[in-house]
C-alpha positions in Angstrom: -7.5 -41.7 -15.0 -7.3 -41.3 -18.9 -8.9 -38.4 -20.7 -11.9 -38.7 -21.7 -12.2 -38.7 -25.6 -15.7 -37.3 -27.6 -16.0 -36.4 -31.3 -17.4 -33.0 -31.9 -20.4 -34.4 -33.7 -20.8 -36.5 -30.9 -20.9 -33.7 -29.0 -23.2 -31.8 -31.3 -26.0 -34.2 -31.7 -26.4 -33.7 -27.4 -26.5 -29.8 -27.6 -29.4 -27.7 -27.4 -30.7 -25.0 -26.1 -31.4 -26.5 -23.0 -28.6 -28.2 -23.0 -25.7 -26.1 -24.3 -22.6 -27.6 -24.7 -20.8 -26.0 -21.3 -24.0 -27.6 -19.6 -23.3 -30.8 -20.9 -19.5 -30.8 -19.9 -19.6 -29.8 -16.8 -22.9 -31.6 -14.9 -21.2 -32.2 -11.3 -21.5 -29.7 -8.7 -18.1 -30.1 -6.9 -16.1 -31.0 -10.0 -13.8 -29.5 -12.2 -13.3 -30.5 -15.9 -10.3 -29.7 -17.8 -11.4 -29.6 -21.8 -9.0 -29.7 -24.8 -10.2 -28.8 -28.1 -8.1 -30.5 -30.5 -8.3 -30.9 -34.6 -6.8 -33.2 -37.1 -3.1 -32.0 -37.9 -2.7 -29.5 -35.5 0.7 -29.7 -34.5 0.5 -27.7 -31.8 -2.2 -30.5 -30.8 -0.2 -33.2 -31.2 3.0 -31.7 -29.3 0.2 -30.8 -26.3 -1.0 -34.5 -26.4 1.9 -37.0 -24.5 1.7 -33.6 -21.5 -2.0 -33.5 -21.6 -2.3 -37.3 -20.9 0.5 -36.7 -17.7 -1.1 -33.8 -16.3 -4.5 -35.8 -16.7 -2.9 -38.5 -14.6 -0.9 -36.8 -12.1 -3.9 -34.9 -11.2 -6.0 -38.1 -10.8 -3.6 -39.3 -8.4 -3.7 -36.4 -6.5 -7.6 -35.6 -6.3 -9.3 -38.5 -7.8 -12.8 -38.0 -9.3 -12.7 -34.0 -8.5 -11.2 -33.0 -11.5 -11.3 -34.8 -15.2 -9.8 -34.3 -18.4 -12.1 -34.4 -22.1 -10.2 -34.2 -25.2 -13.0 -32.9 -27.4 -11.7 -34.1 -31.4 -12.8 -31.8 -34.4 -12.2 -33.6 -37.9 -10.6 -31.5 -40.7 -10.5 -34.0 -43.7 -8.9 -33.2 -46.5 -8.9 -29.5 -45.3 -12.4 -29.2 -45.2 -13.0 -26.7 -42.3 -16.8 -27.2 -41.9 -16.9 -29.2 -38.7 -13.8 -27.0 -37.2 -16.0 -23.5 -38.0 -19.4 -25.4 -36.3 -17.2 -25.9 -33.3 -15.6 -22.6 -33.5 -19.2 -21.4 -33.4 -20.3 -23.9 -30.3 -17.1 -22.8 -27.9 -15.6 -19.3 -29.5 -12.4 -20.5 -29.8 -10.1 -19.6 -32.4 -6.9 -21.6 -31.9 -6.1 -25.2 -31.9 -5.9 -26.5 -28.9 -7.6 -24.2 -26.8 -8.2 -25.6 -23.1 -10.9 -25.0 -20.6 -11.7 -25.1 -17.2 -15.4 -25.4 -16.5 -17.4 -25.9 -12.9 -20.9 -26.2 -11.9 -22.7 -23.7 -9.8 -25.6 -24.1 -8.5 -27.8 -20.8 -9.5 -25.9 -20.6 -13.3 -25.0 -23.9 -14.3 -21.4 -24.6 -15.6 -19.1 -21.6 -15.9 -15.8 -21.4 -17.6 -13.1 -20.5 -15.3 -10.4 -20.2 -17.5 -9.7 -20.3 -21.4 -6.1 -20.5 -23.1 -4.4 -22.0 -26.5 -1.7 -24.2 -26.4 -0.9 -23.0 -22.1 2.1 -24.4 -20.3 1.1 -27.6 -18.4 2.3 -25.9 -15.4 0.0 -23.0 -15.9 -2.9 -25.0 -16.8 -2.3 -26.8 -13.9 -2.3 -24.2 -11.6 -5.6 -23.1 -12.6 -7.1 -26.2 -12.3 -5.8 -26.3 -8.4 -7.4 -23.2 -7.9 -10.7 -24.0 -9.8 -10.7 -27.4 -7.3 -10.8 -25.1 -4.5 -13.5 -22.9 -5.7 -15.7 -25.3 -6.8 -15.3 -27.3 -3.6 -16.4 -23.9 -2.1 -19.2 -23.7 -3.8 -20.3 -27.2 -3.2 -20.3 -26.7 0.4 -22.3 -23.3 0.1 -25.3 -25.7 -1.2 -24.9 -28.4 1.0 
């Protein structure tokens, strides 16, 4: 399964207060979804890239439509910063890439489970393993 690729502004146009961007990300109960915040000519992006796409697919493999990736893309032309500081303000981040991992409950919505810049793929892996397993816990509490 590829990752799934959205524009910031994309993005933006969706959020609200009702609908904050966390909400928006992560809408299945039982799912787990692996974000990366990326910006234009972030080499630490673009080294992260080629082992985001095979973590992406060997965890498809392993547990199909449980978990899934979003690359989330924040345009810096010509070193203008405004659309990099909107998203800054949207997810907290500082750092490019910063990953998440985000699950649905059912009494508060989608929660991040786990926040990092630039992690190992092994690590970030790992957390996503034991994000699967929580959120298949909670899944089961509502059912």
């Amino acid at each position: 399964m590829p990752i799934d690729q959205l524009e910031f502004t994309e993005l933006e146009k969706q959020i609200s207060k009702a609908k904050p961007a966390l909400q928006l990300l992560a809408p299945d109960l039982g799912k787990v979804r692996a974000i990366a915040i990326s910006r234009d000519n972030c080499p630490a992006c673009k080294r992260q890239k080629p082992k985001l796409d095979k973590l992406a697919k060997d965890m498809a493999k392993k547990h199909g439509d449980k978990v899934g990736f979003i690359r989330i893309h924040v345009k810096q032309p010509s070193g203008d910063v405004t659309e990099s500081l909107r998203a800054k303000d949207v997810f907290g981040h500082y750092f490019y890439p910063t990953n998440l991992i985000l699950f649905r409950t059912k009494d508060r919505g989608a929660v991040e489970y786990y926040r990092n810049s630039s992690p190992r793929m092994s690590e970030l892996q790992g957390n996503i393993e034991t994000a699967l397993k929580i959120a298949a816990m909670l899944a089961k509490e509502t059912s």
